[in-house]
N, C-alpha and C positions, 0 to 999 in steps of 0.2 A: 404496567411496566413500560410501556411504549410510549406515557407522558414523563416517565424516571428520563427515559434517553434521552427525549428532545429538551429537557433541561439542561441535562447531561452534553448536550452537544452543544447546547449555547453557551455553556460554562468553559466550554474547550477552547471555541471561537473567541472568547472573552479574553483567554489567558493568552491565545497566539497577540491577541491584539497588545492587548494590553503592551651552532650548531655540532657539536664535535663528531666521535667517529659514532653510527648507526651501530643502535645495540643487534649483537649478532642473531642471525635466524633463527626460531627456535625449531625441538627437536617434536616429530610427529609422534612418541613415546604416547601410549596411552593412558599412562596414569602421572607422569611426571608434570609439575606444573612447572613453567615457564616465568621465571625471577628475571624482570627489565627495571636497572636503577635508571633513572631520572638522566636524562641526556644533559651534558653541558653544553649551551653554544658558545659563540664569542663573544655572549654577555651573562659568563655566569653570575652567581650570587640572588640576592633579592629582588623580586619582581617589582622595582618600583615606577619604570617607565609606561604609562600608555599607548603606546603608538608600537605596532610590530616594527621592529627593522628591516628594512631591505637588504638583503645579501647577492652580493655578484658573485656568478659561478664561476668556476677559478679557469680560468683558460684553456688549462691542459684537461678536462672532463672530455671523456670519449662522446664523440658525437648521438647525439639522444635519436630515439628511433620511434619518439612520438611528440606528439606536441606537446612542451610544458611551460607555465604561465612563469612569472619572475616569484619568484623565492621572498616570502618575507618571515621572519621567527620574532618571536617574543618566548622569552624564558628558555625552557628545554623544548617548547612549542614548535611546529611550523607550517606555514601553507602553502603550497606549490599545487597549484592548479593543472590539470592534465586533460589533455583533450576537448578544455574549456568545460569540462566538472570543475565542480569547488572540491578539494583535496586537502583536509587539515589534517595534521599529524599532531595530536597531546599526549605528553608524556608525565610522570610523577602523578603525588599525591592528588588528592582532589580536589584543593582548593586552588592549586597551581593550575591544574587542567582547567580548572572555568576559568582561570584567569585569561588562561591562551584562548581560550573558546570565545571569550569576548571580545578581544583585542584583535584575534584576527579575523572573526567576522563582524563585526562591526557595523558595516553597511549594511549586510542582508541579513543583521538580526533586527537592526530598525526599519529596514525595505518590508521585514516577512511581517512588524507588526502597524505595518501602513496601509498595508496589501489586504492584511486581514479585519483589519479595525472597518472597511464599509463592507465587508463580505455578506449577504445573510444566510443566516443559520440554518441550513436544510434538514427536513427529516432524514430525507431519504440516502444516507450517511455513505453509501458505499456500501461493496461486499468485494472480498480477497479471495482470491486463491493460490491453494501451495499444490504441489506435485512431486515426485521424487521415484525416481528409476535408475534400478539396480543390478547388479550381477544379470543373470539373464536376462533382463529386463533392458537392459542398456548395449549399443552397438562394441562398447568396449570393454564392458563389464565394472566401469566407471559407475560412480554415484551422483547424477543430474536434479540439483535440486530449483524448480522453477516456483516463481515468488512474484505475484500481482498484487500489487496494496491501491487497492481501491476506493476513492471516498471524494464526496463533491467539496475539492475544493483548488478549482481552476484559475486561476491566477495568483496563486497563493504557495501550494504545494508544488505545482510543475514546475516554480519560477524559481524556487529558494532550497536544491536539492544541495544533498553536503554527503561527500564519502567522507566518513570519520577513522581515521588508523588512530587507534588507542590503545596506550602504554600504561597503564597504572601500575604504579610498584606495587612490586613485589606479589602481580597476577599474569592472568594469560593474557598478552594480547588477543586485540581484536580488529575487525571492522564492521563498522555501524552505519548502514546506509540510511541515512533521514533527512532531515530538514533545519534549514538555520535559528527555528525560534525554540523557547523553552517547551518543553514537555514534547520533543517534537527531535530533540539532537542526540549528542554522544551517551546522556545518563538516562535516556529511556529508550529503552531496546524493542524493535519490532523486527529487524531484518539484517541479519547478522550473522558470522560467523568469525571463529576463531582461532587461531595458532595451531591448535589441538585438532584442527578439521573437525569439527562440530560448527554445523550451521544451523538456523532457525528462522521459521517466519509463522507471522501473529494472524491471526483472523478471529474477526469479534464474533459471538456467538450469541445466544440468546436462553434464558434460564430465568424462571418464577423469582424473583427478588433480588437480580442482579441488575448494575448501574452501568453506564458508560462513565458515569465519577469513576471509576475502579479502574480505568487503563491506564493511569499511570503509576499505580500498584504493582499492575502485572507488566509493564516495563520495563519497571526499575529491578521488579525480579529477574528478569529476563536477561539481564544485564548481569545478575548476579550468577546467573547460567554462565555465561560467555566466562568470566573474570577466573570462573574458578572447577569449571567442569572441561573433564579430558572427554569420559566417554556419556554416552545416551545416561546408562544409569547413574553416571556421578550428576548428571543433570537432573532426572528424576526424580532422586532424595530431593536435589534443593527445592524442585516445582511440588514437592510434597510436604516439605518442610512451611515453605510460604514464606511471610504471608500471602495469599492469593486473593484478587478483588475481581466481580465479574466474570463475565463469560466469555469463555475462550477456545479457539482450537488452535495448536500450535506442532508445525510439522519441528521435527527434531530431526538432524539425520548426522551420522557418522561415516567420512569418507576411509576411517581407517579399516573400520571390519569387510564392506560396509555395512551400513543399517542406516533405516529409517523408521520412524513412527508419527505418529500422530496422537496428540495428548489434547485429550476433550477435559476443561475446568469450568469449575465455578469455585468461588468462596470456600466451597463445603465438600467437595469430592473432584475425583480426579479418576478420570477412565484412559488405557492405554490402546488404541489400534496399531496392532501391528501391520505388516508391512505384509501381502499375500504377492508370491511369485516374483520379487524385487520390485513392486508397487505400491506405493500409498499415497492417498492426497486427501483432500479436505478443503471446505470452501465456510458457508456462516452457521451451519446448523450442525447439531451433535447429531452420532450414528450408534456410538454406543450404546446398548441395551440401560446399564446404569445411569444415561444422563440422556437421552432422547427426550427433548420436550415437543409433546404435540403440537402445541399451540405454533409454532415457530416451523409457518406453513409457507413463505415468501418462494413463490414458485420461480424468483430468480438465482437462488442459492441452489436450487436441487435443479434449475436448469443444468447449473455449472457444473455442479458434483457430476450427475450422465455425463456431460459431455467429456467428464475429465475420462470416466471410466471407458465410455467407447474409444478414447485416444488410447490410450492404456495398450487395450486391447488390437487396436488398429496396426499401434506402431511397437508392439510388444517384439523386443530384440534389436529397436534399430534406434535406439536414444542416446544421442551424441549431442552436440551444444546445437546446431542450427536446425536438428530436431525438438530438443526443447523450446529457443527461442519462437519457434511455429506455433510452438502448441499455447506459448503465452497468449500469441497473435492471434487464438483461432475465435472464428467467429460465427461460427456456426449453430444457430440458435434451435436448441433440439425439441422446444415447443411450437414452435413455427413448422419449424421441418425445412430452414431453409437457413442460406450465409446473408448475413445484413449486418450493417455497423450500427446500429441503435436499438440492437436489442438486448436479450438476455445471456450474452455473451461473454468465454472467458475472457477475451481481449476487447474490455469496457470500455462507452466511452468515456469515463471516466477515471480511465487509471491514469494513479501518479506517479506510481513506479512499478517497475518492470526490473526483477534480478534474475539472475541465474547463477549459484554455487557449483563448483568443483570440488568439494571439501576433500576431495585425496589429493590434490597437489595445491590445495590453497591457491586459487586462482578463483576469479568472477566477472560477472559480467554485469553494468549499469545500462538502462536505456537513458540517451540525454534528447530532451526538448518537450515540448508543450505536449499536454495531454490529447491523445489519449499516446503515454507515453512508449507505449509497448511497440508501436507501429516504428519507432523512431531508430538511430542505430544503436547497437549495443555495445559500452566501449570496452577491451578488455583489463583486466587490474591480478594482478599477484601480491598476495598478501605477502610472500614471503621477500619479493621485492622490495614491496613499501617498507617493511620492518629493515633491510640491510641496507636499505638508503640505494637500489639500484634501480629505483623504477626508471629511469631516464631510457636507461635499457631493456626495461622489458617488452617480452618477445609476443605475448599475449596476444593473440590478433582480437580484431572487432569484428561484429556480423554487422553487413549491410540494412539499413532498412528495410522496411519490409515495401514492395516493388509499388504496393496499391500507394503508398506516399506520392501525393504532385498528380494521382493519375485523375481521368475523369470520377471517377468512383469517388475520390477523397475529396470532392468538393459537396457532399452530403456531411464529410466530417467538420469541414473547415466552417460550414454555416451553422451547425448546431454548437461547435465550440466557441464561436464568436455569440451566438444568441443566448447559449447558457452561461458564458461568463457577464454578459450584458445584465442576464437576470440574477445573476447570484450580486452583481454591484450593485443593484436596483435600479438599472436603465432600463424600465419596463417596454419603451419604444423600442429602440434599439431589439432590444429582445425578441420584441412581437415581429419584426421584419424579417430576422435571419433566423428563427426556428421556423417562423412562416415558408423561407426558401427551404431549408433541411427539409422539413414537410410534405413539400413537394419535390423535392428529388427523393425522398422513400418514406412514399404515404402508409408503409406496414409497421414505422416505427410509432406503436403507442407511448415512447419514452419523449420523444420529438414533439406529439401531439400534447403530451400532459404538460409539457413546461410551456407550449406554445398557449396551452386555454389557462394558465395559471397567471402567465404575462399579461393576454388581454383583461382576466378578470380586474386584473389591480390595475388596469385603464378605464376602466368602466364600463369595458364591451363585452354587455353578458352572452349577446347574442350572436357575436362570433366566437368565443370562447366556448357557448355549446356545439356549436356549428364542428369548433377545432376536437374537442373530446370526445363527438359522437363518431369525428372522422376515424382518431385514434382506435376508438374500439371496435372499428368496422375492420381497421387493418391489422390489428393485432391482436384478437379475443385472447389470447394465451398470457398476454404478458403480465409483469410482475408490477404495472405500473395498474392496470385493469380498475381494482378494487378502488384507486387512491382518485380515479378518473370518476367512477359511479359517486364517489364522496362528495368530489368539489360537484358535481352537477346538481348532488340534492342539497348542498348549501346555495347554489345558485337558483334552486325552484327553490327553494323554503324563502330567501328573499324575498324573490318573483310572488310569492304568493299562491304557487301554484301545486296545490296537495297532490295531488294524483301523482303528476312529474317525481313529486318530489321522496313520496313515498315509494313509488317504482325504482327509482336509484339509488333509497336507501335498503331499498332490501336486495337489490344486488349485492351491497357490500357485505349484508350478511352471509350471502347464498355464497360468494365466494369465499369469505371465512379464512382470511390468512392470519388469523393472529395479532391483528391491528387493533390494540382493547381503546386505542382513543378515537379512532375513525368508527369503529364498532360497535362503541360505546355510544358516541352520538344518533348515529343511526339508531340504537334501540330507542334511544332515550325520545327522540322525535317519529318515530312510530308506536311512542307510547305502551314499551315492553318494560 
């Protein structure tokens, strides 16, 4: 299955590369759907122009109470930029909406498949985490739904971020936090919520015969959720109805009752976790009794799950927005037993986005800047603003970065996000320098070490490269990077020539046994099992 992915995931990288009056607010009604016809601007009729128009804001506009970018529309479309996020607003049918979709990103739909075009293809893909605290559970008895989508792709994802407010006729608004390239924007949903106060966020999961081809199945459903469900169970039927592709865990949460869950898939069955004491969360791996798969043993996923559950527990009663925002941020690696930024951690360093849901007053939060982006500020947004055309004014405050930004401490982060986006362009030099310094400012990160002895291998220096992975596994025996360290060293002794070495490190990777049937598989295969 774990050779299904990595095809799966190169086939992903392949595809990135490759105004009149604001329809009125809708109502929080839990079963009434929300009918928005098609906006006219001052260029109604047929889409036949390519180039958005610029619009000048009319003089007498009350004074705006945030930053917003110049105003350009195409169709019933438009983008106004806020706080220096990208902010597109499409409205109507669906052929109108890509049209606006193209026209007004434009730039950063050919920037994100530039960016992505020399990227290379990582196994090691990311892991998400969602969270969700409620009635007692919460400082106000609010419904705080927190959202880390995580996955290695650093100059790409962190660069080309897109708040999407989406009008389709004659369905529910919504907003769709993603990315400027296809499979990636407004029609495939990962991190979203809408009109109805239903919110949702995606985490890939792992299951006997399921693909990473399959996420934009469960997308595009996903989307189908948002379009046309008020409450959790109108959402249900459709995640039951399907179609469904792959493996998935997907937090669901309602700010109108409230309610949250967590809905564990595959292709073929669907498990419901409910929500114990106004909590629930979920990170890569299924917990349900019905869909628990052993094999799907990555000690960095059920790092995050403890850690979710000890925060839980910690801060049970006092979860408000710069309480959630924390716990996106936390860094506390509960296999280690200690705080480090390179390890198994909910605030990765590879996150590319970082949200936060209010779904009872329709209001959110974005992290904006380079990964990892959680650490970054968070800017605030009201859905039901963007839908009445009054964002100019909204009142939403932002949270502060998080303080370790700029400090001594962030220059551990600053070298390994320059050496690992060096390695994901295939500047292998570059790479081997600045993970080398990461390295040595926290020689306990095995994640630091793995990418630093993977740079040198494809330089040709075997011998610091074991030098760099023996360092890694001295500093981190726990980590989730562990097994993938013992792998590359027995392809580096089996070059070498050297059986003993080489047999020694591949039976590590069996003794540790995470589920990996292509690194696993090799290993047996060259110890002749």
């Amino acid at each position: 299955m774990r050779k299904k992915l990595l095809l799966a995931a190169a086939a992903l990288v392949l595809l990135l590369a490759g105004c009149g009056r604001p329809a009125p607010s809708p109502t929080l009604a839990p079963t009434a759907t929300s009918t928005v016809a098609p906006i006219q601007t001052s260029s109604p009729g047929p889409l036949t122009a390519a180039t958005p128009t610029l619009v000048s804001e009319p003089t007498a506009a009350p004074k705006p109470t945030r930053s917003l970018g110049e105003r350009f529309e195409f169709g019933a479309g438009y983008r106004q930029d806020e706080e220096a996020i990208a902010v597109v607003h499409l409205r109507g049918g669906e052929a109108k909406m890509e049209a606006q979709y193209r026209a007004l990103l434009a730039d950063e739909i050919a920037g994100f498949r530039r960016a992505a075009a020399g990227h290379r293809v990582m196994r090691r893909y990311g892991g998400c985490t969602n969270f969700a605290a409620f009635g007692p559970a919460s400082a106000d008895g609010e419904l705080w739904h927190a959202r880390n989508f995580d996955w290695s792709g650093q100059g790409v994802l962190d660069r080309y971020r897109v708040v999407y407010i989406v009008e389709p006729t004659g369905k529910i608004p919504f907003v769709a936090i993603g990315y400027s390239a296809d499979y990636w924007n407004h029609r495939m949903v990962h991190t979203a919520m809408n009109a109805q106060g239903l919110s949702l966020g995606y985490m890939l999961s792992q299951a006997p015969g399921e693909s990473l081809t399959s996420v934009p199945i469960l997308w595009a459903l996903f989307r189908r959720v948002m379009e046309n469900a008020s409450t959790i169970e109108e959402a249900l039927a459709i995640l039951e109805a399907g179609p469904r592709g792959g493996a998935a865990n997907l937090l669901l949460a309602d700010g109108k009752v409230p309610e949250a869950v967590v809905v564990e898939m595959t292709s073929h069955g669907l498990a419901v976790r409910q929500a114990e004491d106004g909590v629930v969360y979920a990170t890569n791996h299924f917990v349900s009794p019905e869909l628990f798969y052993p094999e799907n043993r990555d000690p960095d996923t059920y790092a995050r799950f403890e850690r979710l559950g000890e925060l839980g527990r910690l801060h049970y009663g006092a979860f408000d927005l710069e309480r959630t925002v924390a716990l996106l941020r936390d860094r506390y690696d509960v296999h280690a037993g200690r705080e480090t930024l390179g390890g198994d951690i909910i605030g990765s360093p590879i996150n590319m986005l970082s949200v936060v849901f209010n779904p009872g007053d329709l209001t959110f939060w974005v992290a904006d800047g380079p990964a990892p982006t959680a650490y970054r500020r968070f800017v605030g947004f009201s859905l039901r603003d963007e839908l009445d055309g009054t964002q100019a004014q909204s009142a939403v405050p932002s949270v502060p970065a998080d303080p370790i930004v700029g400090s001594a401490a962030w220059a551990e982060v600053e070298a390994f996000q320059a050496g690992y986006l060096a390695y994901l362009q295939g500047d292998d030099a570059t790479a081997a320098e600045r993970l080398a310094e990461a390295m040595s400012l926290n020689p306990h990160s095995a994640r630091h070490g793995y990418y630093l002895g993977r740079a040198l291998t494809n330089l040709g220096r075997d011998e610091e490269a074991i030098a760099a992975f023996e360092a890694a596994l001295a500093g981190d025996p726990q980590s989730s990077y562990c097994a993938y360290i013992y792998y590359r060293l027995g392809r580096i002794y089996e070059e070498m020539g050297d059986e003993e070495k080489m047999r020694a490190a591949f039976e590590q990777v069996l003794a540790l046994d995470i589920g990996d049937e292509k690194i696993e598989g090799y290993a047996r295969q060259a110890l002749g099992r």
